[in-house]
C-alpha positions as a Python dict, from the first residue, in 0.01 Angstrom:
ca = {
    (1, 'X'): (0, 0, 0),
    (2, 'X'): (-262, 265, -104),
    (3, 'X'): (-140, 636, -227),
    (4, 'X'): (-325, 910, -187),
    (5, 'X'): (-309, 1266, -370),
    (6, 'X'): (-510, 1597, -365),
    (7, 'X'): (-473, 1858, -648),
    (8, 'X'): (-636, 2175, -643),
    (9, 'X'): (-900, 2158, -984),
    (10, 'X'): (-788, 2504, -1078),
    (11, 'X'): (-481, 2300, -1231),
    (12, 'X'): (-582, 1974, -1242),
    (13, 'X'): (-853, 2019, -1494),
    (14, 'X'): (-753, 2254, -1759),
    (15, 'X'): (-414, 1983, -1721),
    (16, 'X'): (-672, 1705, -1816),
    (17, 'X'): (-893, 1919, -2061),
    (18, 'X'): (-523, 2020, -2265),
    (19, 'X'): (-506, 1665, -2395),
    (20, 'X'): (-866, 1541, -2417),
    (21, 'X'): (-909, 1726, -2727),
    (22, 'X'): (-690, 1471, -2929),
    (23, 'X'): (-697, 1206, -2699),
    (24, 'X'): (-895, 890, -2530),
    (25, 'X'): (-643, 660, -2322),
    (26, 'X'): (-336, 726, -2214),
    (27, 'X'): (-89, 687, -1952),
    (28, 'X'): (-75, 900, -1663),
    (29, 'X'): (260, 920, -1414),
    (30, 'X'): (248, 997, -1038),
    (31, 'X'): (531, 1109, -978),
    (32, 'X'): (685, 1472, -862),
    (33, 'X'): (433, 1566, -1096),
    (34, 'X'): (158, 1375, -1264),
    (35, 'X'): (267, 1355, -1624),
    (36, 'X'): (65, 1296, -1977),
    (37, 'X'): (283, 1245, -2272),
    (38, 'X'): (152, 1081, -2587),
    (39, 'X'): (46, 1133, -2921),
    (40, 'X'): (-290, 1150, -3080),
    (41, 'X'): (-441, 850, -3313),
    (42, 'X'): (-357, 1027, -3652),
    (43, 'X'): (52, 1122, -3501),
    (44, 'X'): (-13, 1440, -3582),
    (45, 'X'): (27, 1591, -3240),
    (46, 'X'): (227, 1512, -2935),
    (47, 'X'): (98, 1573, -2595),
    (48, 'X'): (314, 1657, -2347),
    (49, 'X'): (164, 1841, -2019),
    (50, 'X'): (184, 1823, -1640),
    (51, 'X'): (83, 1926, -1332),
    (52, 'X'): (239, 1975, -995),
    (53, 'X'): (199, 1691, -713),
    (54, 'X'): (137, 1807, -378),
    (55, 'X'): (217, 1440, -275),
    (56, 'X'): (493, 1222, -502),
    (57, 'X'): (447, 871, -418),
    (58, 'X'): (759, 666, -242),
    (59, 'X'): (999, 555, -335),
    (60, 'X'): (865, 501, -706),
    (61, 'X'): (647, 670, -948),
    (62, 'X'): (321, 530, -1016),
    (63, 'X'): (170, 490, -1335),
    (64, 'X'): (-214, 397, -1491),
    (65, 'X'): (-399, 422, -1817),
    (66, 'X'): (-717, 557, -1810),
    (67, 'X'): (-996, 730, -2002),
    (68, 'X'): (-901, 1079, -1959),
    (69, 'X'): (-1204, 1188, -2170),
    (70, 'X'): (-1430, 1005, -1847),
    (71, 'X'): (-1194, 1151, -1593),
    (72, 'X'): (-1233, 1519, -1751),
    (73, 'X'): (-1635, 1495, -1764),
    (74, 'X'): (-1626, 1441, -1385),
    (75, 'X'): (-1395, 1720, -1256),
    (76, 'X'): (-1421, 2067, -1267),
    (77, 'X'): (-1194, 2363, -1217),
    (78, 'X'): (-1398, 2439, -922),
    (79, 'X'): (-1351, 2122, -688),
    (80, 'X'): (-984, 1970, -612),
    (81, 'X'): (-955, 1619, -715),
    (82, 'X'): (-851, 1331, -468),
    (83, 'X'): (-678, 1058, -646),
    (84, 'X'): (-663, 684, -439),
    (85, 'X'): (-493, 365, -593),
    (86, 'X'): (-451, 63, -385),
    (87, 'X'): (-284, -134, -659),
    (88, 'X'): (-610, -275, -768),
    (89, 'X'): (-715, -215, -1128),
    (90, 'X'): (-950, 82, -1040),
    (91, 'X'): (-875, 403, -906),
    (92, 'X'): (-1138, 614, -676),
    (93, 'X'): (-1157, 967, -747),
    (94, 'X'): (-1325, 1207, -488),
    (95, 'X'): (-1417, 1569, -676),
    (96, 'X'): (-1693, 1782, -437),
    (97, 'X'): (-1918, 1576, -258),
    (98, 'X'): (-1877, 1324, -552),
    (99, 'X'): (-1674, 997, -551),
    (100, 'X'): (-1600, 772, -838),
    (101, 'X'): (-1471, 470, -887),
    (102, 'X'): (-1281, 439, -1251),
    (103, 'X'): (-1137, 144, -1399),
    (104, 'X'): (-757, 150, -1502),
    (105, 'X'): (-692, 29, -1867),
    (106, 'X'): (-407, -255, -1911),
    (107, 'X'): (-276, -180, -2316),
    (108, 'X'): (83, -292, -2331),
    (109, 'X'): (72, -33, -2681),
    (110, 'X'): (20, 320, -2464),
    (111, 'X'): (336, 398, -2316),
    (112, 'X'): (467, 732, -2182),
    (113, 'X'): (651, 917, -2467),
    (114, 'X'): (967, 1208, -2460),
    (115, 'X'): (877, 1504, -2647),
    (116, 'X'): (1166, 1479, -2958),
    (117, 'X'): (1440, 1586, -2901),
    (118, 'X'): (1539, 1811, -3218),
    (119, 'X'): (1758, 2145, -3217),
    (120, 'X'): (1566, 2448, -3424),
    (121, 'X'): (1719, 2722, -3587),
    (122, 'X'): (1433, 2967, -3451),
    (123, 'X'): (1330, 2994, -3068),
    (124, 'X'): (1099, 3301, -2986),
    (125, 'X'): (869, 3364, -2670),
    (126, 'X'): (533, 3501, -2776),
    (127, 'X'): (292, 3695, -2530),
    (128, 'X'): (2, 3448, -2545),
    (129, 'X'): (-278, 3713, -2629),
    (130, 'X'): (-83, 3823, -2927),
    (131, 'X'): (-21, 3463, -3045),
    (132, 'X'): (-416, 3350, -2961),
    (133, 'X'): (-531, 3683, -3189),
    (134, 'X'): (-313, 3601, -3485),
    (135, 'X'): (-403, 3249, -3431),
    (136, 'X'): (-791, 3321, -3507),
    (137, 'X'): (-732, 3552, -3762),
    (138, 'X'): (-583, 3283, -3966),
    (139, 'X'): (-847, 3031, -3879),
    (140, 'X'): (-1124, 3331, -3994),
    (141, 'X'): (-907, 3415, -4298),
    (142, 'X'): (-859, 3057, -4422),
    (143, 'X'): (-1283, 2942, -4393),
    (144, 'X'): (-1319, 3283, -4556),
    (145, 'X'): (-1105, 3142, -4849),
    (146, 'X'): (-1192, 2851, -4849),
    (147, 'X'): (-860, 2732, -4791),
    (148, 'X'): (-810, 2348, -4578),
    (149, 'X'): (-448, 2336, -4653),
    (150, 'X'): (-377, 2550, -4316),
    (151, 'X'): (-153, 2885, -4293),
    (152, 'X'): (260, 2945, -4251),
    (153, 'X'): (447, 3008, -3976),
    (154, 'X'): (740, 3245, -4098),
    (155, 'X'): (1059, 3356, -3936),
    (156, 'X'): (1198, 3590, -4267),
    (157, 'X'): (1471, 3755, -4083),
    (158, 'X'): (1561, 3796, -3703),
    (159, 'X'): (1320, 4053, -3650),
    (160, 'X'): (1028, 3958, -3861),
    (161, 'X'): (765, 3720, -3745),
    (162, 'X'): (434, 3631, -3901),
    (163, 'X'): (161, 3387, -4054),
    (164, 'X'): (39, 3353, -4353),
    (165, 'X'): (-214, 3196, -4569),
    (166, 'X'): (-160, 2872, -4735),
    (167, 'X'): (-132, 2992, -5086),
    (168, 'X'): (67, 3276, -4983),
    (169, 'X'): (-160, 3554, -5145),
    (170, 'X'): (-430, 3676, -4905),
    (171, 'X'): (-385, 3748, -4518),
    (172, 'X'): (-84, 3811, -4295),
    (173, 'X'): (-46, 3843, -3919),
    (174, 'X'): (243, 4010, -3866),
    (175, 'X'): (396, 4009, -3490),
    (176, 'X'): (594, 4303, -3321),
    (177, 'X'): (938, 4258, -3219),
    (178, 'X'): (1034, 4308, -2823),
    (179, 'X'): (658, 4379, -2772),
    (180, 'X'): (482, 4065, -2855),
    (181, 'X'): (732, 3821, -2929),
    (182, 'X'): (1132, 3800, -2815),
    (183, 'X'): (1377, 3639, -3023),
    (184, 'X'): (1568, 3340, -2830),
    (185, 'X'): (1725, 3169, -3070),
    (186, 'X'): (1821, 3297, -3434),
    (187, 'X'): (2007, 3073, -3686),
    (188, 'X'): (1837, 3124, -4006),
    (189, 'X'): (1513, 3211, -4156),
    (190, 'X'): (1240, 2955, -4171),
    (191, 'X'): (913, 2832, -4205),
    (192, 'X'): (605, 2544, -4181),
    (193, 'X'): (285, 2501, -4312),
    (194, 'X'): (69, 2410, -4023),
    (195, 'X'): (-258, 2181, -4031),
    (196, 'X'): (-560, 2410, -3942),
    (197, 'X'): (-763, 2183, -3747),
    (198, 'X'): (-532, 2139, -3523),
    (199, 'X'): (-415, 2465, -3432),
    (200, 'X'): (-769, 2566, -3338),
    (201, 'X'): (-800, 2352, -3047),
    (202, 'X'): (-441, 2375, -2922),
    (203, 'X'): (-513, 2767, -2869),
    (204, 'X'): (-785, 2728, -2652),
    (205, 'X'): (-538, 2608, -2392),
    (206, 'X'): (-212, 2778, -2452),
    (207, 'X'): (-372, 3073, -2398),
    (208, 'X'): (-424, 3057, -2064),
    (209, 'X'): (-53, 3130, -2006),
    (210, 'X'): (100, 3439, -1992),
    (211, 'X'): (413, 3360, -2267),
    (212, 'X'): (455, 3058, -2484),
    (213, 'X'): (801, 2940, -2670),
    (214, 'X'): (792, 2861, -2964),
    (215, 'X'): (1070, 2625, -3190),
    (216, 'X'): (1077, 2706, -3517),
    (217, 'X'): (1230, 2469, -3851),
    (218, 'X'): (1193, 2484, -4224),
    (219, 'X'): (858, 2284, -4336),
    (220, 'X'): (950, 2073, -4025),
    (221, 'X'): (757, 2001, -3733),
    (222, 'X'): (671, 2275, -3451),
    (223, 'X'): (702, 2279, -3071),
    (224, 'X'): (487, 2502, -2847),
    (225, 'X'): (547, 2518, -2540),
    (226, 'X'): (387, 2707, -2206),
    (227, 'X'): (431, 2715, -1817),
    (228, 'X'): (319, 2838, -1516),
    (229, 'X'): (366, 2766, -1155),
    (230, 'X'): (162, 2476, -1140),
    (231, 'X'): (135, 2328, -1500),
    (232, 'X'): (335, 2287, -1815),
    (233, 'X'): (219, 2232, -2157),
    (234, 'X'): (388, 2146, -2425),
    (235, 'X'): (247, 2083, -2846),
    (236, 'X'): (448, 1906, -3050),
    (237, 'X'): (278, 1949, -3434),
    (238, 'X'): (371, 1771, -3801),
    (239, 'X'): (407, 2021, -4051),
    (240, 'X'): (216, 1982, -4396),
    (241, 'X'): (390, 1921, -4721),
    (242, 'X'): (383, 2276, -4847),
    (243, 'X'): (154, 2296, -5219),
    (244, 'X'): (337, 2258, -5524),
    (245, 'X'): (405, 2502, -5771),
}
């Protein structure tokens, strides 16, 4: 039985592009939605992103591991993507007046993964923009310092949101209540040191949502999530030990 799906690029690639960053192979669902979950090689970061499906397949979802890094170098935002699998270990991909013709991957190791399920005493929605600029001011204040140990996230009170610098001496970003960020969730005040390298390349694509939620523990890990009405995209990222004194 062959099944057949066209999504428009204008989703389908920056879906694609979200997780190519940090990873090769993985496992990709069609289902109501075509689904990538998985963490990087280092498990620093889980993955967790979709995109609507014009087309589920019936009665079951289907599922293939490919090299999304290959499958992201030959689509483009501009050109919706035709997926066909027969149930042979390939998969042909029409983009444009281009068709391909990609192998799928058989590793029993790559498996579709749940982003954890952990309850945080610090839920906010953040306006993108706001979140992207205070995002690369960090990344410009730590390389001006010097500093590879990353920056804070900090919830001090319920109405005081910011980052700060690794060492805790040098720069701030400092977020304004009910106009860039809303408070969902308030338990208690905390906060996580956050790997640097990381955060640069998840910004590129959460910022091409309006809002993004963000769940908030003390020197735990992070989730970051963001949605729209045809994608979702969710970070999962390890915290750093903070320095010792």
């Amino acid at each position: 039985m062959t099944y057949e799906t066209t999504i428009p690029g204008e989703a389908f690639f920056p879906f694609i592009k979200s997780a190519t960053d940090f990873v090769g192979d993985a496992k990709i669902i069609f289902g109501e939605d075509v689904l990538l979950s998985t963490f990087d090689t280092a498990r620093v970061l889980f993955i967790d992103t979709a995109v609507c499906n014009p087309s589920p397949p019936k009665p079951e979802p289907i599922e293939v591991i490919l090299d999304l890094r290959s499958l992201a170098g030959i689509t483009s935002a501009k050109n919706d993507v035709t997926f066909r699998l027969d149930g042979s270990t390939r998969i042909q991909v029409k983009t444009g007046r281009m068709e391909f013709v990609l192998p799928t991957i058989i590793d029993p190791g790559l498996k579709n993964r749940q982003l954890p399920d952990k309850v945080f005493p610090v839920k906010l929605k953040i306006n993108a923009s706001a979140f992207a600029e205070g995002i690369a001011g960090m990344l410009a204040s730590n390389k001006a310092i010097e500093e590879a140990q990353g920056f804070w996230f900090v919830m001090e009170d319920e109405n005081t949101f910011y980052f700060q610098d690794g060492m805790k001496q040098y720069s701030k970003a400092v977020f304004i209540k009910d106009e860039e960020f809303e408070v969902l969730t308030y338990e208690s005040a905390a906060e996580t040191l956050l790997p640097v390298d990381y955060l640069e390349d998840m910004i590129k694509h959460l910022k091409k949502f309006d809002d993004i939620t963000l769940c908030l523990g003390h020197n735990s890990p992070v989730i970051l999530i963001a949605m729209d009405e045809s994608r979702k995209l969710a970070y999962a990222l390890a915290n750093r030990n903070p320095p010792r004194n």
